[in-house]
N, C-alpha and C positions, 0 to 999 in steps of 0.2 A: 652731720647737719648741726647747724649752732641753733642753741636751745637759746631764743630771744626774749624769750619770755623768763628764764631762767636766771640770765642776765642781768637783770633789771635786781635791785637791793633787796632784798625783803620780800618773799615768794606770798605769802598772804596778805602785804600794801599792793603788791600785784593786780591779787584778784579782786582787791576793791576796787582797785584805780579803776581795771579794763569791764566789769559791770558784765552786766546780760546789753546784747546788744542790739538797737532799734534799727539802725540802717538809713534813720530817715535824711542824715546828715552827708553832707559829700565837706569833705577837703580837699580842697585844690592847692596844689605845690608849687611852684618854679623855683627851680636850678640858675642861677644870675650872679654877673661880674656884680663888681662893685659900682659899675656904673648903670643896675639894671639891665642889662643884656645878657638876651639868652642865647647870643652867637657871638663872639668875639675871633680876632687874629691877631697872634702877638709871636715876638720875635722866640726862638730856640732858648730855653733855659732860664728867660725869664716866670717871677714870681707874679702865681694870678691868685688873685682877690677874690675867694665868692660867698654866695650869701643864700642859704634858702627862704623863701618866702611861704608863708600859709595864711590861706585865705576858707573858710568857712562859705557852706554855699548858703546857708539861710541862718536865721536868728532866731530858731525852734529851740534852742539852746539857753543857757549861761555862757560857755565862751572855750573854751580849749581846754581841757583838764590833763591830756595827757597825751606824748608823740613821740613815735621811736621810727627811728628807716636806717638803710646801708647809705653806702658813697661808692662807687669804683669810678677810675677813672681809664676807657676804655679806649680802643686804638688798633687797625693793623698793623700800625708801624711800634706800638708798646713790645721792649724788649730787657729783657734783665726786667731791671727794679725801676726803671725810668716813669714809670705809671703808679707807684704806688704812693699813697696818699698818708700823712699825717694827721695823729687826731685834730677834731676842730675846737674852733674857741670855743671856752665855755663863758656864757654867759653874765654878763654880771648888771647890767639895768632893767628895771623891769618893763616889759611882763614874765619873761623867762626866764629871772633870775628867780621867781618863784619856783620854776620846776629843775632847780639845782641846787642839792644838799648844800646849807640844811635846812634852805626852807622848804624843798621838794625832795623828790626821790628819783635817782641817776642812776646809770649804767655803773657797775664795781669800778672801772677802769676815768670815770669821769664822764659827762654831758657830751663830749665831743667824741664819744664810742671808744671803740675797739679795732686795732690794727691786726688784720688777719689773712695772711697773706697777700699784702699790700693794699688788700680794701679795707674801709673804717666800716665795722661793723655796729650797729644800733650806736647810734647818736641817738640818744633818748633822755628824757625827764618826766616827770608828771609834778602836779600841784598835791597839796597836803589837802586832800578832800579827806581824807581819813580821820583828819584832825589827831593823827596822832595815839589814837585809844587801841591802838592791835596790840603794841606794846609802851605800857606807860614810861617804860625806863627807858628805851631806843632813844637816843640823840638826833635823831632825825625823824620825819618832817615836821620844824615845826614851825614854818609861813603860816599864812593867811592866805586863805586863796584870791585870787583877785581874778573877777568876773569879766564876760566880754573879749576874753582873749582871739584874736582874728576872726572879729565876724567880720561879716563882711561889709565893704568899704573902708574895713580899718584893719589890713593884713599884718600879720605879725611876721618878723624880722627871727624865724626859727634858732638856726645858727649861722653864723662866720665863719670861714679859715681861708687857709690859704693852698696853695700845689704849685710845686715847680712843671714847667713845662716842658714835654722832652726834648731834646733834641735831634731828632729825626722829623723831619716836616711829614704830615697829617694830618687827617683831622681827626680828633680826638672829642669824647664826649662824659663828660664830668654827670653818673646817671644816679640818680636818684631810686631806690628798690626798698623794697617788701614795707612799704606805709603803712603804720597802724597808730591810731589813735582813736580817745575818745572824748568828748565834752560834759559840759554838766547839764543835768538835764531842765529840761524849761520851766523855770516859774521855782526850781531849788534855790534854798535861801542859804543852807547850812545851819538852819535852827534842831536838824535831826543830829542823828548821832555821827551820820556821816552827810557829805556831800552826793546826793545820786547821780552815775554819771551814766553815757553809752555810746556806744562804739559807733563810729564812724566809717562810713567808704571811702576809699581812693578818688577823687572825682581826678580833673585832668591835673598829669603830671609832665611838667616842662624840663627835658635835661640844657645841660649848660654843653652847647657846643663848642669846642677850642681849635679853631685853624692855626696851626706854627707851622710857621716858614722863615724864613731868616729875610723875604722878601719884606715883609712884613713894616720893617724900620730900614729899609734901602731896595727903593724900588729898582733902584738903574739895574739892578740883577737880572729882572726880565726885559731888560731891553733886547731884541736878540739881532738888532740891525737890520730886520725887514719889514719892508716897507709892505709885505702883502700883508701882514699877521696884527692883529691885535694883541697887545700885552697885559696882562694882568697878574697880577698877585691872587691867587687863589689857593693858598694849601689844601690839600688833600691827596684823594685818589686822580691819577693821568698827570698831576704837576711834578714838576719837576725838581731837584734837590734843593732850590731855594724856594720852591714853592709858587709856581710859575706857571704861564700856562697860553699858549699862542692860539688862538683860532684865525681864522682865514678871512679876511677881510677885503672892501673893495676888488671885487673881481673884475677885471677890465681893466683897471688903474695903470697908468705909464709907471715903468718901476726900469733899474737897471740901466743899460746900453737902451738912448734913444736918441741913436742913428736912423736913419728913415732914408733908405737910397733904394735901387730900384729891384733889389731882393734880401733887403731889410728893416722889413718897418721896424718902430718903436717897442721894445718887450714890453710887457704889460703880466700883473696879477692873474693866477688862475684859481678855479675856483679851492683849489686845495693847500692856498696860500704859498703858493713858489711862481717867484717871476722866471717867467718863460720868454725863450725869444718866440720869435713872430717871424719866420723865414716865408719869402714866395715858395712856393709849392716847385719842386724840381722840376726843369723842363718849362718854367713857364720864362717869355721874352723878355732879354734884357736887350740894351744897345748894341746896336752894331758895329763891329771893328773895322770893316771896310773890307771882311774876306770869303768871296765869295766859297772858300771851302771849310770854312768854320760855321758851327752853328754857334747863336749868342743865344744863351741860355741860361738860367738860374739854377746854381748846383744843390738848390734844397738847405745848403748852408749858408745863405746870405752870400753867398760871392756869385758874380755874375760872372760862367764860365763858356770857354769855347772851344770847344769840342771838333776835332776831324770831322769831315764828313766824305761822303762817296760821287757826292752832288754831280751831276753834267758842268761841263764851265766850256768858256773861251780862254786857251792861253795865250791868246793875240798872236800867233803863230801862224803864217796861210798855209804852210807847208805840214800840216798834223792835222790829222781826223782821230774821235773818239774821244776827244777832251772829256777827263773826269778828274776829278779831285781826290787826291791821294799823298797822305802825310801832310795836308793843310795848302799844297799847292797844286794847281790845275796843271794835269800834266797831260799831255798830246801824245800820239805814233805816228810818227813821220813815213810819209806817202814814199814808199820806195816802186820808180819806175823800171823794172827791166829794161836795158835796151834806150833806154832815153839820152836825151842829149845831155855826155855829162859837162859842157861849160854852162848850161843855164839853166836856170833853179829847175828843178827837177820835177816838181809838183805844182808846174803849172796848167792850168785847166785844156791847155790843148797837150800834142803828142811830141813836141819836138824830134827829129828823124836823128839819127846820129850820123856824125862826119868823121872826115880823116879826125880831126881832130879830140875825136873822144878814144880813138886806135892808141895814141898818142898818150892819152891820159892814162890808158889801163898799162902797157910798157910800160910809161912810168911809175906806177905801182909796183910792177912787176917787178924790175927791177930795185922796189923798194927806195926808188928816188922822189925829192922833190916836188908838190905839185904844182905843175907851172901851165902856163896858157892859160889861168882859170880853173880848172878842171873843180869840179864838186867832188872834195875826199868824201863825204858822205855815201856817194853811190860809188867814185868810180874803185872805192876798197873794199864795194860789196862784191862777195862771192856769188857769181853770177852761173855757173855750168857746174851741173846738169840742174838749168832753173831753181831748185831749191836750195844748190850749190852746196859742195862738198867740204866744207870747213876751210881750205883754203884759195890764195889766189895765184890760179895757174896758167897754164897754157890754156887749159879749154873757157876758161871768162876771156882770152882775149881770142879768140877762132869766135864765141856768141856775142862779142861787139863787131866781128867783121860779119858774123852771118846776119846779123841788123842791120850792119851796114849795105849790105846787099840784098837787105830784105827778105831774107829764106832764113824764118829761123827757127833752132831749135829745140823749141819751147812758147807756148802759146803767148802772144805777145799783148803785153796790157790795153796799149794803144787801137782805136779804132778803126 
C-alpha cells in the first residue's frame, strides 16, 4: 500500500497542513476535456487534454488549504502500457501555484504526482499555512497563503495534463481516487502562529469518460449499406473495430428487390434489421397456364409454379373413358370392343355386328400384312382368344371373329 501521507514533503508540515478534522465541508471534483466535458470521443492515439476542477460545497471556510488524489486511466480494452498515464502539469498561475514548492508543499516527485504502475499516484500540494516556523532553515514553504481558494461559484482549475488514447476502440474512463483534502478554517486570519485548517469530505466526484474509435474522425466506417439499420459512431462495449454500432431501424420499410408480381411482393425491413423477402405463402394461386393437368401455384420462393397433377380431364378423344391427367397431359383408355366391327370406329355408342369383312381384316394380320379395306389396326391386332387373349395373334382370334360372325361366341360379348 502507498503511504500518501508519507509522500507528501515534510512528515510534521503534514500534520499541520491535514489538522483534526470537522467534516462540515464537502468537495466536489470533476474529471474534464479541456473543453469542459465530462464525456468525450476521439479518434485511436490521439492526445487528450484534461483538467480537474474543485469546487467547495459552502463558505464555512477560508478557501482550499490543501489537496491530494490518484489518476488511473481504466478500460476493458487497456492492454500492455497503452493506459498508463503521465505525471501532470504542474502549476504555475495562481491560486495553485501557491500549493507548489516553494511557495507550498508537493509530492517528492512533483505537483503532478507519482507514476506507479502506470497510474499517477498523489497529484497533491498544500498552501504555506504553517508559515514556515516547523523548520526555520527548510527552503520551502515560503508563499503567502491566498484565501477563498474554490469556494463555491468560483471553482478552482486543480491540475492539467495530458493522455495518449489507446488504440484499441472502448471506452475508457480517466478516474479520479482516494480525495483528501482540507481548507482553512472560518473566520482564520493567519495572525496566529499558524493558519488553522480541516479536513474535508469527498462530496460528488465526476470521472472523465473517453470513447475511441477511429469512427470518430470518419464516420463512412459505419456505414454498413443497409437500409434496415441505423448507424452510429458509439465506442465502447457491442461496437465494433472502428467503433460502431447498427441498431434496427424502420421496420416494414421497402428495402432490397421491389418486385411486386403475383408471389412476390416488395422486401421490406424486419424488425431485427435484415431485409427480407416477402414470398406468397406456398400453394397459394398464381395464373393460369391454360393446363388443365397443372396446378398454378406459388412455389413459397417467389416463382409462380406448376406442378403435375392427377386431376379428371377431357382428352377430346370419344373413343377413351377414364381421362385423368398424368405427367401434365390428360390421358384416356381406349374402349376396346371384342368382336366389333373392325372397319368402324370401334367405340361407338351402339354394337356394330362384324362382317366378311372384319374375317378379312384379322388374315390380314395374320398374315402380318397390310391393313387394307379400312380395317382399324387398333382392335383388329388385338389378341382376341381365349377373350383375355394369349399374347399372340393366331388361329384362334380369327375362329372368335368368325364365332361373332355367326353369333355363338366364345366368350361373353360386350355388346347388348
Amino acid at each position: 500500500m502507498i503511504n500518501r501521507v508519507g509522500l507528501l514533503t515534510g512528515t510534521a508540515s503534514v500534520v499541520a497542513l491535514m489538522s483534526v478534522a470537522s467534516f462540515g465541508t464537502d468537495l466536489n471534483v470533476w474529471v474534464l476535456d479541456e473543453g469542459d466535458s465530462n464525456a468525450i470521443s476521439v479518434s485511436p492515439g490521439v492526445t487528450v487534454n484534461y483538467k480537474v476542477v474543485g469546487e467547495l460545497s459552502d463558505e464555512l471556510n477560508e478557501g482550499l488549504a490543501l489537496v491530494l488524489f490518484d489518476l488511473s486511466l481504466d478500460g476493458a480494452s487497456c492492454t500492455g502500457n497503452e493506459c498508463d498515464l503521465t505525471p501532470a502539469d504542474t502549476p504555475t498561475g495562481e491560486p495553485m501555484s501557491a500549493f507548489v514548492i516553494p511557495d507550498g508543499i508537493t509530492n517528492p516527485a512533483g505537483f503532478g504526482g507519482t507514476v506507479i504502475g502506470g497510474d499517477l499516484i498523489q497529484i497533491c500540494g498544500g498552501q504555506n499555512t504553517i508559515k514556515n516556523t516547523i523548520d526555520d532553515e527548510a527552503p520551502f514553504p515560503t508563499g503567502a497563503v491566498i484565501e477563498r481558494v474554490a469556494w463555491p461559484s468560483s471553482p478552482a482549475e486543480l491540475v492539467t495534463g495530458s493522455l495518449t488514447a489507446p488504440t484499441a476502440q472502448g471506452a475508457y474512463t480517466l478516474t479520479l481516487s482516494d480525495l483528501a483534502a482540507s481548507v482553512i478554517q472560518e473566520g482564520e486570519d493567519g495572525s496566529g502562529t499558524y493558519w488553522a485548517t480541516d479536513l474535508v469530505v469527498a462530496g460528488t466526484i465526476a470521472d472523465l469518460t473517453i470513447a475511441v474509435g477511429a469512427c470518430v474522425d470518419d464516420f463512412s466506417l459505419c456505414d454498413d449499406e443497409n437500409v434496415c439499420t441505423d448507424d452510429d459512431c458509439v465506442p465502447g462495449s457491442g461496437a465494433d473495430q472502428y467503433g460502431c454500432v447498427h441498431s434496427a431501424s424502420s421496420p416494414g420499410a421497402p428495402c432490397g428487390d421491389l418486385s411486386d408480381t403475383d408471389c412476390d411482393n416488395p422486401n421490406s425491413c424486419d424488425t431485427g434489421g435484415v431485409c427480407q423477402s416477402n414470398y406468397e405463402v406456398s400453394g397459394t394461386a398464381c395464373p393460369d397456364e391454360g393446363n388443365a393437368c397443372t396446378d398454378d401455384v406459388c412455389d413459397g420462393a417467389g416463382t409462380c409454379s406448376h406442378p403435375n397433377n392427377t386431376a379428371p380431364c377431357d382428352d377430346q378423344t370419344e373413343c377413351t373413358s377414364g381421362d385423368a391427367c398424368a405427367g401434365g397431359v390428360c390421358v384416356g383408355t381406349y374402349q376396346v370392343r371384342l368382336f366389333g366391327d373392325l372397319k368402324e370406329p370401334f367405340c361407338l355408342p351402339t354394337c356394330p355386328q362384324p362382317d366378311t369383312d372384319d374375317i378379312i381384316c384379322v388374315l390380314d394380320d395374320f398374315a402380318d400384312g397390310p391393313a387394307v379395306n379400312g380395317c382399324q389396326g387398333a382392335v383388329y391386332s388385338t389378341d382376341l382368344a381365349p377373350c383375355g387373349g394369349n399374347g399372340t395373334l393366331d388361329l384362334d382370334d380369327i375362329l372368335a371373329i368368325l364365332d361373332g360372325f355367326s353369333q355363338v361366341y366364345a366368350c361373353p360379348h360386350p355388346c347388348p
